[in-house]
Structure formats: structure tokens, C-alpha cells
C-alpha positions in Angstrom: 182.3 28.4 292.3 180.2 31.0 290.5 179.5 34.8 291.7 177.2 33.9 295.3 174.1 36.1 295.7 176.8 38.1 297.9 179.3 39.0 295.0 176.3 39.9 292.8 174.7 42.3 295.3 177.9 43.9 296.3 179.3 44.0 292.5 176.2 45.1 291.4 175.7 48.3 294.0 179.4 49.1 292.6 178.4 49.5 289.1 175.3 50.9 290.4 176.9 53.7 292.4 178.5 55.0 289.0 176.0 54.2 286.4 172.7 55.9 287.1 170.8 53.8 284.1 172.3 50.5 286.5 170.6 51.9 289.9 167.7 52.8 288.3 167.3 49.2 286.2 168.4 47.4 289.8 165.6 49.4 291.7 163.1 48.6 289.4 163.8 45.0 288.7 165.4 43.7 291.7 168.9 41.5 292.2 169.2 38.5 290.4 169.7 34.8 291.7 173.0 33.1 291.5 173.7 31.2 289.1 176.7 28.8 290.2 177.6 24.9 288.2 180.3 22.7 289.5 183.5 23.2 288.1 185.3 20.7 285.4 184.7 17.7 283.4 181.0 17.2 283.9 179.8 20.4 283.4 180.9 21.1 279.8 180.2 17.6 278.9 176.2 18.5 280.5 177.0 21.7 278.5 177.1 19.5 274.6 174.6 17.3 276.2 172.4 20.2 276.1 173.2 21.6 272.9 170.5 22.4 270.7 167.4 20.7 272.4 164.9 21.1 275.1 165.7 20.7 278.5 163.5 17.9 278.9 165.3 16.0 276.0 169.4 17.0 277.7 167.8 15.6 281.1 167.0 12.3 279.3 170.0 11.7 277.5 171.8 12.3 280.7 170.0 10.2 282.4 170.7 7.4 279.9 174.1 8.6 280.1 174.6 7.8 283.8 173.0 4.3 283.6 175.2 3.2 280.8 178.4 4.8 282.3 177.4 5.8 286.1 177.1 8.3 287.6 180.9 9.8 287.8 180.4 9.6 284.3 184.1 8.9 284.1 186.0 10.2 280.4 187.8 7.0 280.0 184.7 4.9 280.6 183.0 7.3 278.0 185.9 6.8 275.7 185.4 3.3 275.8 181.8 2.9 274.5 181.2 2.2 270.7 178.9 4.4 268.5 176.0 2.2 268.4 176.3 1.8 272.5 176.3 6.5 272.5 173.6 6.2 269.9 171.3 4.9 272.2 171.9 6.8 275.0 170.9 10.0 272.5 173.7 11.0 271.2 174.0 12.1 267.8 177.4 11.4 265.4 178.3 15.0 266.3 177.9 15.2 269.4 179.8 12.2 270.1 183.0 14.2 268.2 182.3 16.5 270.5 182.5 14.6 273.5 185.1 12.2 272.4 186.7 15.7 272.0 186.4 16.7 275.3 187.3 13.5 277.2 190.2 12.7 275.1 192.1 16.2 276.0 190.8 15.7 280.0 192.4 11.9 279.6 195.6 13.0 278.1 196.3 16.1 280.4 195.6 18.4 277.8 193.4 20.2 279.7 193.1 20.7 283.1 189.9 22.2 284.3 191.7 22.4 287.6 194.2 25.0 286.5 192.9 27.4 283.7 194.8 30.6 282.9 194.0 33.1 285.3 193.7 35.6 282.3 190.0 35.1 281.0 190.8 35.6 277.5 193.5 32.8 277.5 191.1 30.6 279.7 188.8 30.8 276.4 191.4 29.8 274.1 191.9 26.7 275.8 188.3 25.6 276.5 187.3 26.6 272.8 190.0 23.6 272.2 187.2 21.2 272.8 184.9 20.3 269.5 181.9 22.1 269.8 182.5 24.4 273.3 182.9 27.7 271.7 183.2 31.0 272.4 179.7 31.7 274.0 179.8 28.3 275.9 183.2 29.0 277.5 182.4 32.5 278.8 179.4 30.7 280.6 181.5 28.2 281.9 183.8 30.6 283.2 181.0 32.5 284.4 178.8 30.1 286.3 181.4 27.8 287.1 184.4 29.6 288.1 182.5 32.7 289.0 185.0 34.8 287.5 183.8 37.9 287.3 184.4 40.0 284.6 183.0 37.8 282.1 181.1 39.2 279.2 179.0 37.3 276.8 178.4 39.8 274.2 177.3 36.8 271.8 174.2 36.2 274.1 171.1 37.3 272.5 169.7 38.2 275.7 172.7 39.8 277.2 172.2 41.8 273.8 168.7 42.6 273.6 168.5 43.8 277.3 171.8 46.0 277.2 169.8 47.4 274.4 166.5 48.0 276.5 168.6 49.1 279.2 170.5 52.3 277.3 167.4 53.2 275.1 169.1 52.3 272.0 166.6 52.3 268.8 167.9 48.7 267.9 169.6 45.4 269.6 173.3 46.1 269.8 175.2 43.4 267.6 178.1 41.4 269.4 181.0 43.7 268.8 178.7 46.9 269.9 177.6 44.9 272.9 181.0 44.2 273.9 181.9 47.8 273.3 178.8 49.4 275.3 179.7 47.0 278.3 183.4 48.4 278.9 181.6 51.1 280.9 180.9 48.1 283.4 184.7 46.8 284.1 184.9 45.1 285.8 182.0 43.8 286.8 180.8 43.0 283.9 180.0 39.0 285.4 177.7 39.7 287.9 176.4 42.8 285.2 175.5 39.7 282.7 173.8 38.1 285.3 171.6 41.1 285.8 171.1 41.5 282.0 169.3 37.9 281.4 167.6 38.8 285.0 165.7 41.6 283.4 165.3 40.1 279.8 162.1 39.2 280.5 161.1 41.6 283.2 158.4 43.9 281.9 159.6 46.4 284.2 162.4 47.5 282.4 
């Protein structure tokens, strides 16, 4: 389960306790809201449903999803529907590699979302195994779904532009600086994320 409002108050006071630019940003803007997603199968195969388009166009192709396959949306099952029959529940050529990706190493025991790594960076390496989950995508799923939490998506946009906004720098970090500047937030650096996209688009900070 991901970081509960709990965690995220009680990880965040931490970092705040040591970090004066953190207490200040938290008094101003407030805690964020959990953000928790089941864990396994479904979740990353919602995650390359979502991919590149709207909300309102992942919400319709899983719902076309679920009524070709149902609703436990079963990997075999998937595995077992043609192109044309994917096609037309919205899915495009590659995002059917990708999902034929991602069912094929949950059928053959491959991967088992039940028993990733403990260590975080080794729990990437085997979700980035799957076509089209990479780096960014497993760190989220680690994040909201496991709730493990030193997580740090430096790739994020947001996470960059609001660690920016947060230290005063003159520009948006890039990934390698972001994940630099956050090493000053081990490691808390989950619920710390969480609190980055939180103020984002918060005009108080």
C-alpha cells in the first residue's frame, strides 16, 4: 500500500524538523493527500493504458477492456485475444507489445509483483523489464503502490520544477541535479515527492 496520510505527515515533519526551506514550504502550502494504487498486475497494465492520452480516453479503453476480458482483467485471457479483437478495445500496435510484454512475464513467473527486491534500485531493474514501463513509471509504481518510501522521481517534470521553486534556484534543475539536490531529503524522499507535485501548482510557494 502506498505512504497513508499518516506516513506523509509524520515523514514530512521529519524532514521538516531539519530542513528550514521544508517547514517553511509545509506551513505555507499545507500536507498533501495520499496517493495509494493497488499493488500488481492491474496497476501497471492501467499504467500503459494511460500512456500518452487524456484521462478521459485511458478510462474508455479500460472500460472496453473489462467488457471484452472482465473485469479481473486476467493476463492469460489478455494473451489470448487477437490484434484486430485489442484494436478495438483502443489499443494501439504498441501498446499491445507493451501489454503482451507485461502479461507474458506475470504468466511465466518472471515477475512477481508479489515479491520485488526489497532494494528500490533492483526493484526498478526488474519492472523496467516490461516493454514500455520505464524508469519514471516504475518509481511511481513503487511509490503509490508499495508506498516505499524513499522513492525519488527526479525524471518528473514537476518533481523538477517545484524542487526548483522550492531552493530558489534561477532555473529547473535537470534529472541528474534533481536527484542530487534531493539527497539532502534521505530518506524520505517518497513522501518528499509527494509534497513536491502537492505544491507544483500552489501559488503559494
Amino acid at each position: 500500500m502506498g505512504l497513508t496520510n499518516a506516513q506523509l505527515h509524520e515523514h514530512l515533519d521529519t524532514v521538516a524538523a531539519k530542513d528550514a526551506v521544508v517547514a517553511a514550504a509545509l506551513e505555507r502550502c499545507g500536507y498533501p493527500e495520499q496517493r495509494i494504487r493497488p499493488t500488481g498486475y492491474r496497476t501497471l497494465l492501467r499504467t500503459i493504458v494511460g500512456q500518452q492520452v487524456s484521462v478521459a480516453a485511458a478510462a474508455s479503453v479500460w472500460a472496453r477492456l473489462e467488457a471484452e476480458i472482465g473485469e479481473d482483467m486476467a493476463a492469460d485471457e489478455l494473451l489470448a485475444r487477437d490484434f484486430d479483437s485489442l484494436r478495438a478495445c483502443g489499443l494501439s500496435r504498441q501498446k499491445q507489445g507493451y501489454v503482451r510484454s507485461l502479461c507474458e512475464l506475470v504468466e511465466s513467473g518472471e515477475l512477481d509483483l508479489e515479491t520485488l527486491p526489497e532494494d528500490d534500485e533492483q526493484a526498478i531493474a526488474e519492472l523496467v523489464r516490461i516493454k514500455g514501463i520505464g524508469r519514471w513509471s516504475a518509481e511511481i509504481y513503487l511509490l503509490f503502490a508499495e508506498g516505499r518510501p524513499d522513492i525519488w522521481p527526479a525524471g518528473d517534470l514537476a518533481v523538477q520544477e517545484a524542487v526548483g521553486r522550492l531552493l530558489d534556484l534561477t532555473a529547473r534543475p535537470n534529472e541528474k541535479q534533481t536527484r542530487d539536490l534531493g539527497e539532502r531529503w534521505r530518506p524520505h524522499r517518497g513522501a518528499m515527492a509527494i509534497f513536491t507535485w502537492h505544491t507544483y501548482n500552489n501559488a503559494a510557494l
